[in-house]
DOZAMAR-392206 format. One record per residue (C-alpha): x, y, z; residue in one letter; residue number from 1. Coordinates in steps of 0.05 Angstrom, whole numbers. Layout:
       xx       yy       zz   res     n
        X        Y        Z     A   NUM
...
//
This chain:
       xx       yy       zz   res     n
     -263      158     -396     X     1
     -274      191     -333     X     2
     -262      145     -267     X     3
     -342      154     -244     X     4
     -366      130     -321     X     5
     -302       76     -318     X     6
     -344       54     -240     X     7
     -405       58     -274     X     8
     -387       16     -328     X     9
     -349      -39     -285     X    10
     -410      -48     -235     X    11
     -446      -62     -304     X    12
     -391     -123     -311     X    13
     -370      -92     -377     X    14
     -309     -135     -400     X    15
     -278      -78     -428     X    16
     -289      -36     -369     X    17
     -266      -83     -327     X    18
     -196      -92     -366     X    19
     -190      -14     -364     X    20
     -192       -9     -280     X    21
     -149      -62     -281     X    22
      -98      -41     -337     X    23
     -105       46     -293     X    24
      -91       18     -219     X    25
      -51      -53     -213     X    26
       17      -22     -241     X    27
        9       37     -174     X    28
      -22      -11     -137     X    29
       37      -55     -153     X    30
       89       -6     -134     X    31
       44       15      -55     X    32
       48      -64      -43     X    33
      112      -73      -63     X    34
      146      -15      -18     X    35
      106      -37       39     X    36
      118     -102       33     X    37
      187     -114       -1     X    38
      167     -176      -34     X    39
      152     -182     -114     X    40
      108     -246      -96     X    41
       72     -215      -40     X    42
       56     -146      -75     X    43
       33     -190     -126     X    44
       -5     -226      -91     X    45
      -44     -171      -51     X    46
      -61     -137     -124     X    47
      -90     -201     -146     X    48
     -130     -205      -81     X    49
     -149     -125      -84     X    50
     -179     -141     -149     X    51
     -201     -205     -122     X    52
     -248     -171      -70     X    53
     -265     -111     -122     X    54
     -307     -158     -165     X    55
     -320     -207     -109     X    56
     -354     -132      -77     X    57
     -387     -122     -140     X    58
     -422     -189     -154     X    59
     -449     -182      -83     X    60
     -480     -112     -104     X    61
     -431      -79      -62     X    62
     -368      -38      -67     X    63
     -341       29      -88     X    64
     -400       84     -122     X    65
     -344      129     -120     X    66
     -277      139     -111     X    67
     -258       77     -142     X    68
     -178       93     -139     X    69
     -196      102      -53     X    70
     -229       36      -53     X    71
     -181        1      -86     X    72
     -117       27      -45     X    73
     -159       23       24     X    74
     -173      -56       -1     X    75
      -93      -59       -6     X    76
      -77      -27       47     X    77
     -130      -87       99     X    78
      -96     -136       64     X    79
      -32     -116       82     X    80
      -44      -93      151     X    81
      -78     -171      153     X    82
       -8     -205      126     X    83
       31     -169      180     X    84
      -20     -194      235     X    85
      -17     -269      209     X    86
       65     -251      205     X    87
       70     -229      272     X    88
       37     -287      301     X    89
       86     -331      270     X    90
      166     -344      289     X    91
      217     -310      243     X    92
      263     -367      213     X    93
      337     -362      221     X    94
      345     -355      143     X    95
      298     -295      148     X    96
      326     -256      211     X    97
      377     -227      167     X    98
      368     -181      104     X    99
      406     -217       43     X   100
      444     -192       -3     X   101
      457     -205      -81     X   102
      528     -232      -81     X   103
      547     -202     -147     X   104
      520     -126     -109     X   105
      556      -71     -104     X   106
      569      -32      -41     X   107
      521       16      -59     X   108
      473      -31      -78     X   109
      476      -63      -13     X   110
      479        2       31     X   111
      412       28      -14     X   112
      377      -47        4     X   113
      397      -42       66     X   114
      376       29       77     X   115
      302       13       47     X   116
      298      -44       99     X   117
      319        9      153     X   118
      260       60      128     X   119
      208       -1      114     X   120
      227      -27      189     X   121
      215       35      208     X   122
      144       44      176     X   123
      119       -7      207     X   124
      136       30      279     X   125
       80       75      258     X   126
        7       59      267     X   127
      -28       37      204     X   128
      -58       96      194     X   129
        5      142      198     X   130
       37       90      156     X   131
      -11       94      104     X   132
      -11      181       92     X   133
       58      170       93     X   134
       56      127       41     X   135
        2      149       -3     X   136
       32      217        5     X   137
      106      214        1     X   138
      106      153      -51     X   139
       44      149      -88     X   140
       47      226      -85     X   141
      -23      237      -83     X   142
      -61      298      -52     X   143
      -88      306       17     X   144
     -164      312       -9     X   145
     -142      239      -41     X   146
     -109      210       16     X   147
     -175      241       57     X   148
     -219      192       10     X   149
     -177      131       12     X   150
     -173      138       93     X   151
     -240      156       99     X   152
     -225      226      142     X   153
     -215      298      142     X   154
     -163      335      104     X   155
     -146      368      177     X   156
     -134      292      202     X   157
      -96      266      147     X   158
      -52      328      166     X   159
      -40      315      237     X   160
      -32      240      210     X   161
       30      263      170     X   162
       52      313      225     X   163
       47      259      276     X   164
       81      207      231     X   165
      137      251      207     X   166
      153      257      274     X   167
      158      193      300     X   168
      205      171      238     X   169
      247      222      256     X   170
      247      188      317     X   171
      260      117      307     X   172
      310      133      237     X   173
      351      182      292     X   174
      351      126      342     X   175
      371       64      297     X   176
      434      103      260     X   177
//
């Protein structure tokens, strides 16, 4: 089934339908949390709230006609943006200030954590909307014409978003070695 019959069918509140756009997105959605946010819990927690606000959107009438895999990443992607906000209003605890490490780790193991903490810190230098072609791209490995739907703009502005964001990585990974 197509993703505009799947839509179709899930605004209908078929069960089955339903199960299906669950079962097709949460394991990428999953994986887009979980990279942005470094935390099993939390990337769980924002794919049970994206699907939360899905069928809260379509009870209310509202939500996605099309470009249901869009919606559902863009949905994400607030809530995420929102947990940083609420994050950054708060003091880091001591325990938290520094990045742990599994005691039975290996060097390598600890240099690659330590490294993803490095490019995730980094991320988050970007604004959220450099952040998010970034990600969508590089990670999710989606098209520009997808990333254009999810973001809501232009092909020729999600390229200057990746130009610009490129960039300033380069930037802040060149400064921080």
């Amino acid at each position: 089934m197509n993703e505009q019959t799947l839509l179709l069918r899930a605004r209908q509140f078929d069960q089955q339908s339903l199960a299906e756009v669950y079962d097709l997105f949460s394991p990428g959605l999953y994986r887009y949390c979980y990279r942005l946010l470094g935390s099993a819990p939390l990337a769980e927690d924002c794919v049970a709230e994206t699907f939360s606000r899905f069928l809260q959107a379509l009870y209310q009438g509202k939500g996605p006609t099309q470009f249901l895999k869009a919606y559902l990443y863009r949905t994400a992607h607030n809530w995420i943006i929102d947990q940083y906000r609420h994050k950054a209003s708060q003091p880091i605890p001591l325990e938290n200030a520094v990045v742990p490490v599994e005691p039975n780790s290996t060097p390598q193991t600890a240099e690659t954590h330590i490294e993803q903490e490095r490019v995730r810190a980094a991320l988050f230098q970007l604004t959220p909307g450099q952040r998010q072609v970034i990600m969508l791209k590089f990670l999710e490995e989606w098209t520009n014409e997808e990333i254009s739907l999810a973001i809501g703009k232009p092909v020729p502005a999600v390229k200057a978003l990746q130009h610009r964001a490129l960039e300033a990585l380069k930037r802040v990974l060149l400064t921080t070695d």
